[in-house]
C-alpha positions in Angstrom: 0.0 0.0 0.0 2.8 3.0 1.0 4.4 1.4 -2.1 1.0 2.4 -4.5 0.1 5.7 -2.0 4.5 6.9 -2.7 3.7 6.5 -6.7 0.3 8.1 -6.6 2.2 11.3 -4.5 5.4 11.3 -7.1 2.6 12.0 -10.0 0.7 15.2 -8.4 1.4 18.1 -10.3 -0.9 20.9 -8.5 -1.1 24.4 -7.3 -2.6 25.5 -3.7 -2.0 26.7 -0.6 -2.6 26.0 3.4 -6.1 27.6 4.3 -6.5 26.0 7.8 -4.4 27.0 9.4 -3.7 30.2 7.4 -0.8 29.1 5.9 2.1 32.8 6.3 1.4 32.6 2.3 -1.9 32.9 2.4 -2.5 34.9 5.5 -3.8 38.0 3.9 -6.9 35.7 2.0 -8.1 35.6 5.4 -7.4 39.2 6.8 -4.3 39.4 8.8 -2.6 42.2 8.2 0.4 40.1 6.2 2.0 41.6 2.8 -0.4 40.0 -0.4 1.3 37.6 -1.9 -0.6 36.9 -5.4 1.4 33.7 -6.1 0.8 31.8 -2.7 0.0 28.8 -4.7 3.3 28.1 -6.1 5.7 27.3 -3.6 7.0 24.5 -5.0 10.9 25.4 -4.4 11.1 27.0 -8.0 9.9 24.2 -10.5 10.9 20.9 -11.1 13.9 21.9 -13.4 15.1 24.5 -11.1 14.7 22.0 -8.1 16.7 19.1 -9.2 18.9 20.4 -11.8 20.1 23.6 -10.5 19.7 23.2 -6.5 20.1 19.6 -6.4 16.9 18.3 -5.2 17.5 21.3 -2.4 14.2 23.2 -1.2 13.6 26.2 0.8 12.5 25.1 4.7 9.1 26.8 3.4 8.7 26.2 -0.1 11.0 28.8 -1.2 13.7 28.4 -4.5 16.5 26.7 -2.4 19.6 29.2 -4.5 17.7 32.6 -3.2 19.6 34.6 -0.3 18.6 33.8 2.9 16.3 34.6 4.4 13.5 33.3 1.8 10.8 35.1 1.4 8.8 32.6 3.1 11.3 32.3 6.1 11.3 33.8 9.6 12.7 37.5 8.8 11.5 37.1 5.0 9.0 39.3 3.1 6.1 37.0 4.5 7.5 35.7 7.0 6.9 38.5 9.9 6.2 36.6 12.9 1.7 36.4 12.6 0.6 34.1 14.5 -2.8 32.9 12.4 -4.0 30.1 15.3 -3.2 28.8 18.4 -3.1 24.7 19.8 -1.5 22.7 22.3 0.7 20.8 22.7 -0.2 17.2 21.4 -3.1 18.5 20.1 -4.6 17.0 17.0 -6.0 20.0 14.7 -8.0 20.0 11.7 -6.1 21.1 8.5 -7.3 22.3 5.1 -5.2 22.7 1.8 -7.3 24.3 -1.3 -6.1 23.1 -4.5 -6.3 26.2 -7.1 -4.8 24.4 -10.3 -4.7 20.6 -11.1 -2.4 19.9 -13.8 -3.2 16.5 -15.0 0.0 14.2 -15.6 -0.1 11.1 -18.2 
C-alpha cells in the first residue's frame, strides 16, 4: 500500500495553498494584516527543473527556490514571514487542516 500511495504522490502536479491554518502565504486571503502575496500557490521550491537540476533536489525550509539569499521570502525574517501568528493549539493536540487546490495539472 505505502508502495502504491508513494507512486500516486510522485505524480501530483498541483497548485494550492494551506487555508486551515492560514498558511504565512496565504494569511492576507483571510485578513491578517500580512503583505499580499498573489502567487501563494506556487511554492513548489522554484519548479521541477530549477529544483533538481540547479539546486540539487534542495528546497527552501518553506517552499522557497533553495539558490535565493537567505532569508527566503517565506522564512522567519523574510518578506512574509513577519512573525503572525494565524492560530493557536496545544501541545499534542490534534488539529484540523485544510489545503485548497487552485490548479490541477493533470500528468499522463
Amino acid at each position: 500500500m505505502l508502495v502504491l500511495m508513494g507512486y500516486a504522490m510522485g505524480t501530483v502536479n498541483a497548485h494550492g495553498f494551506m487555508s486551515s491554518p492560514a498558511a504565512r502565504n496565504s494569511a492576507w486571503r483571510f485578513g491578517f494584516d500580512t503583505t499580499p502575496n498573489y502567487n501563494d500557490n506556487e511554492l513548489f521550491c522554484g519548479g521541477r527543473e530549477v529544483l533538481h537540476n540547479k539546486n540539487g533536489g534542495h528546497c527552501g525550509v518553506c517552499g522557497d527556490e533553495w539558490s535565493l539569499p537567505q532569508p527566503r521570502p517565506h522564512e522567519r525574517g523574510g518578506e512574509f514571514g513577519r512573525g503572525i501568528i494565524t492560530a493557536n493549539y496545544n501541545q499534542g493536540q490534534v488539529i484540523p487542516v485544510t489545503i485548497q487546490l487552485s490548479a490541477n495539472h493533470k500528468v499522463s
